[in-house]
C-alpha positions as CSV (number, residue, x, y, z in Angstrom):
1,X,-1.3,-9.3,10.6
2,X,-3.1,-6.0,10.3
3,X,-0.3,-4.4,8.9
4,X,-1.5,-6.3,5.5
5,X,-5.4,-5.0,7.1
6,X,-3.0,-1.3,6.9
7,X,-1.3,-1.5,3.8
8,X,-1.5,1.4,2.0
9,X,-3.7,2.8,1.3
10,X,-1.6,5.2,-1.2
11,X,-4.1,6.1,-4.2
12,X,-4.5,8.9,-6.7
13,X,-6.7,11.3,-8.6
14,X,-6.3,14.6,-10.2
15,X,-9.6,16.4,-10.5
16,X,-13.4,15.9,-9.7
17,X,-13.7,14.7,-13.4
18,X,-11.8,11.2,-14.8
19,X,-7.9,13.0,-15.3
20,X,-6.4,12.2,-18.8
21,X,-4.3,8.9,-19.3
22,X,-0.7,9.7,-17.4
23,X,2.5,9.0,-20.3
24,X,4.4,6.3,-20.6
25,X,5.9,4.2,-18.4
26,X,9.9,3.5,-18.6
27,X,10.3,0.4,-20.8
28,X,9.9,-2.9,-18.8
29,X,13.3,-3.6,-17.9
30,X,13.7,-0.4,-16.4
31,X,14.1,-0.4,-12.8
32,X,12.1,2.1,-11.0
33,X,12.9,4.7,-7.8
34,X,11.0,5.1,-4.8
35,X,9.8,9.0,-4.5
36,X,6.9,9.8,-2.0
37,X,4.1,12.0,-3.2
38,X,4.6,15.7,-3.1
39,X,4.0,17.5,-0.4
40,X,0.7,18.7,-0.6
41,X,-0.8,15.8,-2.4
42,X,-4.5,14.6,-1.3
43,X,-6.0,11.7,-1.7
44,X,-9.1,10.4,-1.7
45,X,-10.2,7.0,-2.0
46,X,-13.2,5.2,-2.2
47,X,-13.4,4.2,1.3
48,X,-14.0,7.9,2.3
49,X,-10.3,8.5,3.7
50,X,-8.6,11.0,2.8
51,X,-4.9,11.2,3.4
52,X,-2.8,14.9,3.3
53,X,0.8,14.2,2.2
54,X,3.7,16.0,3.9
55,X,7.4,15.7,4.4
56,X,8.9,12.6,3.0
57,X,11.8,10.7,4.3
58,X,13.3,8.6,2.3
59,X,11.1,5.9,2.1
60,X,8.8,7.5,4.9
61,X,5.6,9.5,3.9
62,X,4.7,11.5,6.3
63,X,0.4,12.2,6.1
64,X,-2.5,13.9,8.4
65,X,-5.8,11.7,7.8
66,X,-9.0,13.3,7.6
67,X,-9.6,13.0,11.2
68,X,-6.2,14.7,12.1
69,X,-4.1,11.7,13.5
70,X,-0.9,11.4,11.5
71,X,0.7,8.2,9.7
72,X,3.2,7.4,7.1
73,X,3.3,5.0,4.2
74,X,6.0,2.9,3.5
75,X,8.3,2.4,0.7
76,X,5.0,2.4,-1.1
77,X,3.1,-0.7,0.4
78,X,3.4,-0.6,4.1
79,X,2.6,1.3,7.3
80,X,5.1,0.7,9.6
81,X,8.8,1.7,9.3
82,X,10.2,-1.3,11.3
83,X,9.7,-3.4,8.1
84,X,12.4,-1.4,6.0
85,X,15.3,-2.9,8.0
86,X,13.8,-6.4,7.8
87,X,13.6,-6.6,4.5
88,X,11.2,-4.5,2.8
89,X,14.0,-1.6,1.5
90,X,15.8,-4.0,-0.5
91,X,12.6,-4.4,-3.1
92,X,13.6,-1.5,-3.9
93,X,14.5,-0.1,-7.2
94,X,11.1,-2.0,-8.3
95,X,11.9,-4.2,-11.4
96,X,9.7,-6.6,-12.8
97,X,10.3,-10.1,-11.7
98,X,11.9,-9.3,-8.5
99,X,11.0,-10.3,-5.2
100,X,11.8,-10.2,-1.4
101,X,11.2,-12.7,1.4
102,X,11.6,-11.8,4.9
103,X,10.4,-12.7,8.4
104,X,9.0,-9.9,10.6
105,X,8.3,-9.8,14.2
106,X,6.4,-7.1,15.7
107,X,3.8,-6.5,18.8
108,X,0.4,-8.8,18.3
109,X,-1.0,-5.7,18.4
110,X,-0.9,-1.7,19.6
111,X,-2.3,-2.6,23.3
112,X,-0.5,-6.4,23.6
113,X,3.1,-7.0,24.9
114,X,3.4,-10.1,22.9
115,X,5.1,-10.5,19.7
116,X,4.0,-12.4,16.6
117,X,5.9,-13.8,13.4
118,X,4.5,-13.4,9.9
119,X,6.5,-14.4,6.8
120,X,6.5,-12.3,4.7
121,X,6.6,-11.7,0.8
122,X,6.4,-8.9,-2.0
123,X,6.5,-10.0,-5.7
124,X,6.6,-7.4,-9.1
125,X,4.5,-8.9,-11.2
126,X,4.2,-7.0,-14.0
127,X,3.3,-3.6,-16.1
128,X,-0.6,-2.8,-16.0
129,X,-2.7,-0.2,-17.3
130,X,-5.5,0.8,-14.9
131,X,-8.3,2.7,-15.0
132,X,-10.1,3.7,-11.4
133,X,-12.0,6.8,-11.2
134,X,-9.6,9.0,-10.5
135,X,-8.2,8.2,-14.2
136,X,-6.3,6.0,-16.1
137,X,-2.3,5.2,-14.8
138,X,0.6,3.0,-16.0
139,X,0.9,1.1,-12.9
140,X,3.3,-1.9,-11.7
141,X,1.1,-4.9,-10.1
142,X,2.9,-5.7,-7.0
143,X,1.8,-9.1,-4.7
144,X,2.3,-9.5,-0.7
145,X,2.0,-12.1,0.8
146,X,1.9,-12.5,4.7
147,X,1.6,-15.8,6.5
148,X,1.9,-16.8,10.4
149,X,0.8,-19.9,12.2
150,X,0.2,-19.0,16.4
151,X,-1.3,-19.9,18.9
152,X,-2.9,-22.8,17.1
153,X,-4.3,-20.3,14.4
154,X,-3.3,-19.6,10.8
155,X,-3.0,-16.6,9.2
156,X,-3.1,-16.0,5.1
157,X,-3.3,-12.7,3.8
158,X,-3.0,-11.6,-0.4
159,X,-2.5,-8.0,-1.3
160,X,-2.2,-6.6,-4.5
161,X,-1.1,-3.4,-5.1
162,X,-1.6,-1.5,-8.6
163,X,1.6,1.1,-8.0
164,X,1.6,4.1,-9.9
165,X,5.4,5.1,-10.2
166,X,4.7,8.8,-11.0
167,X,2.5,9.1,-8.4
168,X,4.1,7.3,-5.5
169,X,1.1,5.8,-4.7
170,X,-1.4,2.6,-5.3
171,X,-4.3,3.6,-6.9
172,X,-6.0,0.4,-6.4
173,X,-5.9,-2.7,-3.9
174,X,-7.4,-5.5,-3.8
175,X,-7.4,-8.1,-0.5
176,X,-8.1,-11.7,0.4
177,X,-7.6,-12.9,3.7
178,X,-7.9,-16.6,5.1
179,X,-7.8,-17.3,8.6
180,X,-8.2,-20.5,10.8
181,X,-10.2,-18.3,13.7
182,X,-13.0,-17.4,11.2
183,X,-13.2,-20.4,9.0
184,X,-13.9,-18.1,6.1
185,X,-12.3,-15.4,3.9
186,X,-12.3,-11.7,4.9
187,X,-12.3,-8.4,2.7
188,X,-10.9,-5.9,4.6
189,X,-7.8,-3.4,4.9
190,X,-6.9,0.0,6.8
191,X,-6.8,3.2,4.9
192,X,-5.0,5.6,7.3
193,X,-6.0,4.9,11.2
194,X,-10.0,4.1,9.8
195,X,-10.8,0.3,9.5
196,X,-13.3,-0.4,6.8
197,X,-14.4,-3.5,4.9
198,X,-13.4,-4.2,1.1
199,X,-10.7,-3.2,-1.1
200,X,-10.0,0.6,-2.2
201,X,-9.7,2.6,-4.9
202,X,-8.8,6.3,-5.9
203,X,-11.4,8.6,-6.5
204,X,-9.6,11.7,-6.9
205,X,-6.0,13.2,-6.4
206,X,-5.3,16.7,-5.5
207,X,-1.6,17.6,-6.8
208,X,0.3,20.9,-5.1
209,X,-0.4,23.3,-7.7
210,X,-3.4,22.0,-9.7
């Protein structure tokens, strides 16, 4: 449930000023590797997070928010490891079209013993061009989906992820969540460990070396 509240969170920017149009993407049949951002990499999104890449490990990039606690994202759209052996790994290489369904189970929450299942989903859409104010990217549009029905209560979250390949990162997400407790649709998502309300953006990426 909050994971799709965490998800990533991963954005991009290359100067105080809008950075020039990134080239081209590989043609759309081209399947595309996972790579985390260099180490060194800072970004800084909308929200007012700002995440400090580090090592990366495999799918697992490592980062030190701006308040110091440390976190990784996860093979690009997720922020806890556990889902790579359930399911998430295998949407990788990204290719347009694909998709992987999974069920996960994992604690209710950080301070709760019990466990919940969500269903899960992640769809590649398509190729999109998209300008945030960090610059313009060639991005891949990726869709989850989340669902779970306990304790009486329904759970419906939609993410989508704007994925720029080069980058390793989402420089744009934007939310919708329906829920049975609230009777009413909620706007929110986690950058790092800080909970804030609406979708994010990139405002500006610091590459190792610029």
């Amino acid at each position: 449930m909050r994971r799709l509240l965490n998800a990533a969170l991963l954005a991009c920017a290359l100067a105080p000023t809008a950075a020039p149009a990134q080239p081209a993407a590989p043609g759309p049949s081209a399947p595309l590797a996972f790579t985390c951002p260099p180490k060194g990499t800072v970004v800084r999104f909308d929200t007012g997070a700002i995440l400090t890449f580090g090592a990366a490990d495999g799918f697992r990039c490592a980062y030190t928010d701006n308040y110091g606690r440390k976190g990784e994202k996860v093979a690009g759209f997720a922020d806890d490891a556990r889902l790579l052996d359930m399911g998430l790994a295998r949407l990788w290489p990204l290719t347009i079209g694909g998709e992987q369904r999974f069920d996960a189970v994992l604690p209710f929450s950080s301070s709760s013993t019990g466990k919940v299942v969500t269903r899960e989903r992640y769809s590649v859409l398509r190729r999109e061009t998209v300008t945030v104010p960090a610059g313009t990217f060639n991005t891949v549009l990726v869709e989850w989906e989340e669902y779970s029905n306990t304790d009486g209560g329904i759970y419906d979250g939609h993410r989508l992820f704007w994925y720029a390949p080069e980058l390793g990162i989402a420089v744009k997400s934007t939310v919708r969540i329906m829920t049975s407790y609230s009777g009413r649709v909620d706007h929110m998502t986690f950058v790092g460990s800080s909970p804030v309300v609406g979708d994010y953006q990139a405002i500006r990426i610091t590459r190792p070396g610029s």
